[in-house]
Each structure stands twice: as structure tokens, then as C-alpha cells.
FIMI-857809 format. One record per residue (C-alpha): chain; x, y, z; residue number from 1. Coordinates in pm, whole numbers. Example, Ala and Ser with C-alpha at 12.3 -4.5 7.8 and 13.67 -1.06 7.14 Angstrom:
% FIMI-857809
<lomi><chain>A</chain><X>1230</X><Y>-450</Y><Z>780</Z><resi>1</resi></lomi>
<lomi><chain>A</chain><X>1367</X><Y>-106</Y><Z>714</Z><resi>2</resi></lomi>
//
This chain:
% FIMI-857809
<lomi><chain>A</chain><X>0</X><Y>0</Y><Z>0</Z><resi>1</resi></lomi>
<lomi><chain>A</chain><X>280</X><Y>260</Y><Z>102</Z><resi>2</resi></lomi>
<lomi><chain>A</chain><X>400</X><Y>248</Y><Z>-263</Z><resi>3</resi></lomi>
<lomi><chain>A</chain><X>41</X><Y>333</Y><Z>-434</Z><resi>4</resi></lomi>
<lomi><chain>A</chain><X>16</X><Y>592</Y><Z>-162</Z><resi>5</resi></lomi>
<lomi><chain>A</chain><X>350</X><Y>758</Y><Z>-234</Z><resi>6</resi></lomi>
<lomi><chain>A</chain><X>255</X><Y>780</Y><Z>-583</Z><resi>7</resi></lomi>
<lomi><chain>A</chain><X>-60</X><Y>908</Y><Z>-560</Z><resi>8</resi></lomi>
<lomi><chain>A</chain><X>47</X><Y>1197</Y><Z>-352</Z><resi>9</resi></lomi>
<lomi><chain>A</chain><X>278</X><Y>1258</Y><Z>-623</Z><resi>10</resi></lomi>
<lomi><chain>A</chain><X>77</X><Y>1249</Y><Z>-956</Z><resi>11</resi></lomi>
<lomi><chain>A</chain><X>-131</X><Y>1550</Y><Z>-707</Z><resi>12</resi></lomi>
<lomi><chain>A</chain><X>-108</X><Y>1925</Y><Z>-801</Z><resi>13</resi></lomi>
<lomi><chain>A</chain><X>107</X><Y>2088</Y><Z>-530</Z><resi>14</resi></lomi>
<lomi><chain>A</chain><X>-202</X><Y>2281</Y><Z>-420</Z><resi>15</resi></lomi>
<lomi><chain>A</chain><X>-415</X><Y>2000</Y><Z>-349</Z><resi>16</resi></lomi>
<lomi><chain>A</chain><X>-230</X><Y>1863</Y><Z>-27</Z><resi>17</resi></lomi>
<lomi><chain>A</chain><X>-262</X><Y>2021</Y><Z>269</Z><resi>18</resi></lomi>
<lomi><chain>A</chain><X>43</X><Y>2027</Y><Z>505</Z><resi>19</resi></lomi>
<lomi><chain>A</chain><X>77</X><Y>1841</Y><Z>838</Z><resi>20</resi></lomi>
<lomi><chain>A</chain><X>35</X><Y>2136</Y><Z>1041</Z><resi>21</resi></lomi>
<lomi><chain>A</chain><X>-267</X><Y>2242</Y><Z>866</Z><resi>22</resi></lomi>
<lomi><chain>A</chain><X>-560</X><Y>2064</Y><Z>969</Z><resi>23</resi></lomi>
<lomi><chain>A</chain><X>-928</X><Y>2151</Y><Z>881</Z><resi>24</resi></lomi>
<lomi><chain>A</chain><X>-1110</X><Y>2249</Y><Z>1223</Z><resi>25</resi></lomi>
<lomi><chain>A</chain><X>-1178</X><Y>1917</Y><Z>1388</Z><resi>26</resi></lomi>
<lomi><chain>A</chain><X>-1253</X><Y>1856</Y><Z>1724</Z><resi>27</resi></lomi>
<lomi><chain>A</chain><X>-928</X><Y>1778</Y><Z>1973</Z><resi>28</resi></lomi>
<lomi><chain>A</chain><X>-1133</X><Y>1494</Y><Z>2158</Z><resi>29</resi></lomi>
<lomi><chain>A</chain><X>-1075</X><Y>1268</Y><Z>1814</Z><resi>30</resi></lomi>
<lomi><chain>A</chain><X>-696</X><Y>1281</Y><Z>1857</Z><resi>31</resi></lomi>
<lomi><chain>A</chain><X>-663</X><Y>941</Y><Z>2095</Z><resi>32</resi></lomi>
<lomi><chain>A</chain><X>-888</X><Y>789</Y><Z>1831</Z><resi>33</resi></lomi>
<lomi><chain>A</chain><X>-741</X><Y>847</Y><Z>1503</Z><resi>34</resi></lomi>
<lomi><chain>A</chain><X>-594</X><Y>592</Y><Z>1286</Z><resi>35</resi></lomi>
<lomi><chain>A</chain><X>-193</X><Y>639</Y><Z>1204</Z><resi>36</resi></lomi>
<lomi><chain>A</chain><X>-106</X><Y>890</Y><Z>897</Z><resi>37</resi></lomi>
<lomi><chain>A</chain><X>-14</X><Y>735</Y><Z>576</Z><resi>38</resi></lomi>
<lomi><chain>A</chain><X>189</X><Y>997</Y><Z>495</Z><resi>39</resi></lomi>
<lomi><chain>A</chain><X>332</X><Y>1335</Y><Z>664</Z><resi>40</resi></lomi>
<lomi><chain>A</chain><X>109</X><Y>1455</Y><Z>409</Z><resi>41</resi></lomi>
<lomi><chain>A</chain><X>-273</X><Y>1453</Y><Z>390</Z><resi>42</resi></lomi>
<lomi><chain>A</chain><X>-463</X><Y>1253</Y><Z>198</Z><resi>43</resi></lomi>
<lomi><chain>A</chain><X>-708</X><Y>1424</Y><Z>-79</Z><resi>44</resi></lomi>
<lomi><chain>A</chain><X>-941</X><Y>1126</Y><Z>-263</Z><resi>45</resi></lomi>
<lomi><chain>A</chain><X>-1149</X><Y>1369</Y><Z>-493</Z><resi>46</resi></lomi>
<lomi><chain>A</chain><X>-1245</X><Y>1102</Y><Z>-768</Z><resi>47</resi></lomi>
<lomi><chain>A</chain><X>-1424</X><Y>775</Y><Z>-754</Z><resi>48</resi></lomi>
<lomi><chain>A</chain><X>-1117</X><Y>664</Y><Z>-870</Z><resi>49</resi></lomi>
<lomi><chain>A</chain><X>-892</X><Y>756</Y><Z>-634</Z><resi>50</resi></lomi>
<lomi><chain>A</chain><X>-1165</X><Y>666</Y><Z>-364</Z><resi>51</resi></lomi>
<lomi><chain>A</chain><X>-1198</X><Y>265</Y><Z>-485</Z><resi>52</resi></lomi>
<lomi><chain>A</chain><X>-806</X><Y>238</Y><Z>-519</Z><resi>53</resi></lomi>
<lomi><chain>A</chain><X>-699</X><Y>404</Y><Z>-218</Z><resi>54</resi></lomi>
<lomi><chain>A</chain><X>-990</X><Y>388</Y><Z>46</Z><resi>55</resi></lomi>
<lomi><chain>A</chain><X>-990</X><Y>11</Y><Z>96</Z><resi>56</resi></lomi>
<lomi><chain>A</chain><X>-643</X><Y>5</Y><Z>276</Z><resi>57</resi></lomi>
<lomi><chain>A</chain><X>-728</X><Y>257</Y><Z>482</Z><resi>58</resi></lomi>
<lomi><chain>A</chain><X>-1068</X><Y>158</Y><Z>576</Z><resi>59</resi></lomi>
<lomi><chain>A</chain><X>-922</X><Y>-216</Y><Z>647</Z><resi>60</resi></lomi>
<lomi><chain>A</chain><X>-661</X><Y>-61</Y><Z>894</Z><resi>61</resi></lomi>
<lomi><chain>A</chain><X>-969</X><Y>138</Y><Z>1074</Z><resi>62</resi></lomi>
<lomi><chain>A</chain><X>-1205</X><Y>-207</Y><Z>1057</Z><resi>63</resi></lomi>
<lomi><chain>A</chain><X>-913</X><Y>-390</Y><Z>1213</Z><resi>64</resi></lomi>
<lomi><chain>A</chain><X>-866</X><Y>-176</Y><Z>1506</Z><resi>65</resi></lomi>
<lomi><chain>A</chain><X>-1244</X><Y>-168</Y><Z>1594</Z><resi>66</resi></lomi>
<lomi><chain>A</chain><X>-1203</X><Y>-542</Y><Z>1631</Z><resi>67</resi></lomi>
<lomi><chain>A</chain><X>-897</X><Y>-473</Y><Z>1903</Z><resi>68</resi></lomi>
<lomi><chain>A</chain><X>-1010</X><Y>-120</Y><Z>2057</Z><resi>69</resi></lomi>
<lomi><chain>A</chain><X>-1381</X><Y>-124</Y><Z>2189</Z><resi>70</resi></lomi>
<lomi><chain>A</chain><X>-1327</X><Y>247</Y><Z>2296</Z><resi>71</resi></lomi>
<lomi><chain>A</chain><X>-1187</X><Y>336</Y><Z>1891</Z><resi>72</resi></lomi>
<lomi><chain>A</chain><X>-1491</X><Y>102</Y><Z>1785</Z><resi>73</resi></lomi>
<lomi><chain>A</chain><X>-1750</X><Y>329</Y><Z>2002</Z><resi>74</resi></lomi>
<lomi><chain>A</chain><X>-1602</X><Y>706</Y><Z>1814</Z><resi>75</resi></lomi>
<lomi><chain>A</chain><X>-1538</X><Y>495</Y><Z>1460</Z><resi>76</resi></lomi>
<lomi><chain>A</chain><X>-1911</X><Y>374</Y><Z>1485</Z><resi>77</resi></lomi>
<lomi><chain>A</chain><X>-2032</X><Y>731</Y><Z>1529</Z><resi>78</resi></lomi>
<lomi><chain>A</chain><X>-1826</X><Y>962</Y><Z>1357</Z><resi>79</resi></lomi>
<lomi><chain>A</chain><X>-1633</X><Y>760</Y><Z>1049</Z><resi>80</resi></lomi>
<lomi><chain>A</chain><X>-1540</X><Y>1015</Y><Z>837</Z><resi>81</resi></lomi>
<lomi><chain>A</chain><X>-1456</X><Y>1292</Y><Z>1153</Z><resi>82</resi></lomi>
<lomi><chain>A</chain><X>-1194</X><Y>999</Y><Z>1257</Z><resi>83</resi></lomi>
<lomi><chain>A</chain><X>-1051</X><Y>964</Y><Z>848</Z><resi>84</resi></lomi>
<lomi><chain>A</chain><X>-966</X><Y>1350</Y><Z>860</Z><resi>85</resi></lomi>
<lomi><chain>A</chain><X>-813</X><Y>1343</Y><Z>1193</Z><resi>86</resi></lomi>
<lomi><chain>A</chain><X>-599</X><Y>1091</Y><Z>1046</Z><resi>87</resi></lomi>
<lomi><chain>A</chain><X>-525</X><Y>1273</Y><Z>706</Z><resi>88</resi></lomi>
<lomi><chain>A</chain><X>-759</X><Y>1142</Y><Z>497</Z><resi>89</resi></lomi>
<lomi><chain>A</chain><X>-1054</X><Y>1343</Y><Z>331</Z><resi>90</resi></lomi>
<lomi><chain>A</chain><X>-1300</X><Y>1313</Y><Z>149</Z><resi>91</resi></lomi>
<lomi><chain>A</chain><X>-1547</X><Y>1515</Y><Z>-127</Z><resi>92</resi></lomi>
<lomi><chain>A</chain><X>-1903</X><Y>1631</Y><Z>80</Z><resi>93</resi></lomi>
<lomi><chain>A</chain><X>-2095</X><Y>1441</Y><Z>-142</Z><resi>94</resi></lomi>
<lomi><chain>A</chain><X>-1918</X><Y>1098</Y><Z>0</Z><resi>95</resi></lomi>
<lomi><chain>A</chain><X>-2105</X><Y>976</Y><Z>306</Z><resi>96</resi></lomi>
<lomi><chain>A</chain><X>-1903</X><Y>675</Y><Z>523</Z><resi>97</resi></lomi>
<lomi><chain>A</chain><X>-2091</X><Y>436</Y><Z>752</Z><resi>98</resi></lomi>
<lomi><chain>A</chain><X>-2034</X><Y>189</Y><Z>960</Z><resi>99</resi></lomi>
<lomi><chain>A</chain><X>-2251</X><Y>-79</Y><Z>1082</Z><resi>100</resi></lomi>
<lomi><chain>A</chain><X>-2221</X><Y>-334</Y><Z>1387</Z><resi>101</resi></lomi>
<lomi><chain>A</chain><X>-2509</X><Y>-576</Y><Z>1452</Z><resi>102</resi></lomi>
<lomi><chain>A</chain><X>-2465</X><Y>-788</Y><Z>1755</Z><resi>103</resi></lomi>
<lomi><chain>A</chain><X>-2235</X><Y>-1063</Y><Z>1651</Z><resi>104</resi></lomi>
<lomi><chain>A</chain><X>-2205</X><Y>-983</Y><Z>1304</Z><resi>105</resi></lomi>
<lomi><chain>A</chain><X>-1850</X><Y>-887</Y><Z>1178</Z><resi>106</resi></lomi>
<lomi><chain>A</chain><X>-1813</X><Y>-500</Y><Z>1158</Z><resi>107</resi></lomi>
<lomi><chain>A</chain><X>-1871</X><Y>-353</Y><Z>821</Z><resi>108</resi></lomi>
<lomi><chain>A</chain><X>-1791</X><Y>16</Y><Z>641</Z><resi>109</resi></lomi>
<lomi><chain>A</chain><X>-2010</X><Y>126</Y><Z>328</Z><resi>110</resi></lomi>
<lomi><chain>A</chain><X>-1932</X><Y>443</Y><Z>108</Z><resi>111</resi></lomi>
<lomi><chain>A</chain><X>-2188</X><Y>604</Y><Z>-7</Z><resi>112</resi></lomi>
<lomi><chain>A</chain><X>-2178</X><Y>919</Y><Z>-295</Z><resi>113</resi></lomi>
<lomi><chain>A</chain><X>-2461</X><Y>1164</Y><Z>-325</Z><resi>114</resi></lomi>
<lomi><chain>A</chain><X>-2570</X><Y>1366</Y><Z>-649</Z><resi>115</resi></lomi>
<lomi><chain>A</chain><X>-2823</X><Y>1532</Y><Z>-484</Z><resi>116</resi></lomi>
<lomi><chain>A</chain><X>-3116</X><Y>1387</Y><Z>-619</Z><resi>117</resi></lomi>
<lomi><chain>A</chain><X>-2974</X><Y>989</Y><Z>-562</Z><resi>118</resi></lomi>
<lomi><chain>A</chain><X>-2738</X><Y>785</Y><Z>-351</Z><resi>119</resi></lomi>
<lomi><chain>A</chain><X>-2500</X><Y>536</Y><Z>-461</Z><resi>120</resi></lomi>
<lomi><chain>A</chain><X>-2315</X><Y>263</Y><Z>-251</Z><resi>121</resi></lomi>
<lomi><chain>A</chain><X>-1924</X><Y>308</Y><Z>-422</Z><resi>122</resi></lomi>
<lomi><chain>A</chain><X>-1752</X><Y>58</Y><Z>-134</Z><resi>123</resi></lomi>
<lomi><chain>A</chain><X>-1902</X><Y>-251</Y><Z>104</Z><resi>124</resi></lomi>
<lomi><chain>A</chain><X>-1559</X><Y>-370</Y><Z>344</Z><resi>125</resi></lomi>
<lomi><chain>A</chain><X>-1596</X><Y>-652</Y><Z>607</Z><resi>126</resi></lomi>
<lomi><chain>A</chain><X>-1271</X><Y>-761</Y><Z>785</Z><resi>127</resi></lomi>
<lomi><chain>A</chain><X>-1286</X><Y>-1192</Y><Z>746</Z><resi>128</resi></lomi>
<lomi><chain>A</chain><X>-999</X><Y>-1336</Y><Z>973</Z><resi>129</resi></lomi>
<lomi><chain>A</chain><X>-829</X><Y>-1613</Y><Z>777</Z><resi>130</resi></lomi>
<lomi><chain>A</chain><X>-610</X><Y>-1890</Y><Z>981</Z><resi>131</resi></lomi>
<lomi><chain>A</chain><X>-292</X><Y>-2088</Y><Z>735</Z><resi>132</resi></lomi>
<lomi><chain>A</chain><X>-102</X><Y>-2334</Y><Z>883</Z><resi>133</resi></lomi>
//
């Protein structure tokens, strides 16, 4: 992943990523929950693209630690997308990120894109543990 990521950030126009330091206005009390950066950089996804080929990882790192950190899975559950950009990571307004958690189901994260008028699902991720000997 750290290659595509790397690359990505390159093939970006200079104005499009934001440094470290600046940070949109989020609130402080997401900062023990946020995921690690990817990059010193932020991360801009602006096109579906760019969304399905980058968002997986990143959404798989987050899906993994709400099966190890109740307290990350409790924020995560309510306030996805708030946790991505304290981590770096935004997002276009019209991209909507859910997660669900049913009882003993396995945790899942849906992206969802709105055109105003209609809503799309662009991404379904469920973490499945997998055992080799």
C-alpha cells in the first residue's frame, strides 16, 4: 500500500495537499482515536477513482482496530469520516461513510456518494480473519 500511496500523492497538483500542520477544524477529543497517517502529508481522494483504489487500505486498517479497541470502535461507529480527517484522509461532501455493527455480526464500512437527487453505494468492506497453517 505505502508504494500506491507515495505515488498518488505525487501524480497531485502541489495545491491539493494540505500540510501536516494544517488541519481543517476538527474537534481535539478525536486525537486518541485516530488511525496512524499514511503519509506526513494529507490525503485528498477527490475522484471515484482515487476513492476505490486508495480507500480500501485505509478503511481495512480502521475495521481492524475496531475489532482490538472497543473504545476506537465506540467514536469509529459514530463519527467515520470525523476519525478519516483526523488521520489525514478526506474526502469530497458528497461521499457519506458508515459503519454498521449488529450484535455478533463482523463489523462492516459502506461508502456512499450523493448527487443530490440519488445515492449510490461506491464501497461494502468486512474484515474476514483467515487462519494458514
Amino acid at each position: 500500500m505505502g508504494g500506491k500511496v507515495k505515488k498518488f500523492l505525487k501524480s497531485l497538483w502541489p495545491g491539493k495537499i494540505m500540510p501536516r500542520g494544517m488541519k481543517r477544524n476538527l474537534k481535539e477529543d478525536l486525537e486518541p482515536y485516530s488511525l496512524s497517517r499514511f503519509d506526513e502529508q494529507d490525503i485528498i481522494l477527490e475522484s471515484d477513482q482515487q476513492i476505490q483504489e486508495f480507500l480500501p487500505d485505509i478503511l481495512g486498517q480502521a475495521l481492524a482496530r475496531t475489532w482490538v479497541d472497543k473504545r476506537f470502535l465506540n467514536v469509529f461507529c459514530d463519527r467515520p469520516k470525523d476519525i478519516l480527517e483526523q488521520s489525514g484522509v478526506f474526502l469530497p461532501d458528497r461521499i457519506t461513510v458508515e459503519f454498521f455493527k449488529k450484535d455478533r455480526e463482523r463489523p462492516k464500512v459502506v461508502v456512499f456518494q450523493s448527487d443530490g437527487s440519488s445515492t449510490t453505494r461506491l464501497l461494502e468492506l468486512k474484515l474476514v480473519m483467515v487462519a494458514e497453517t
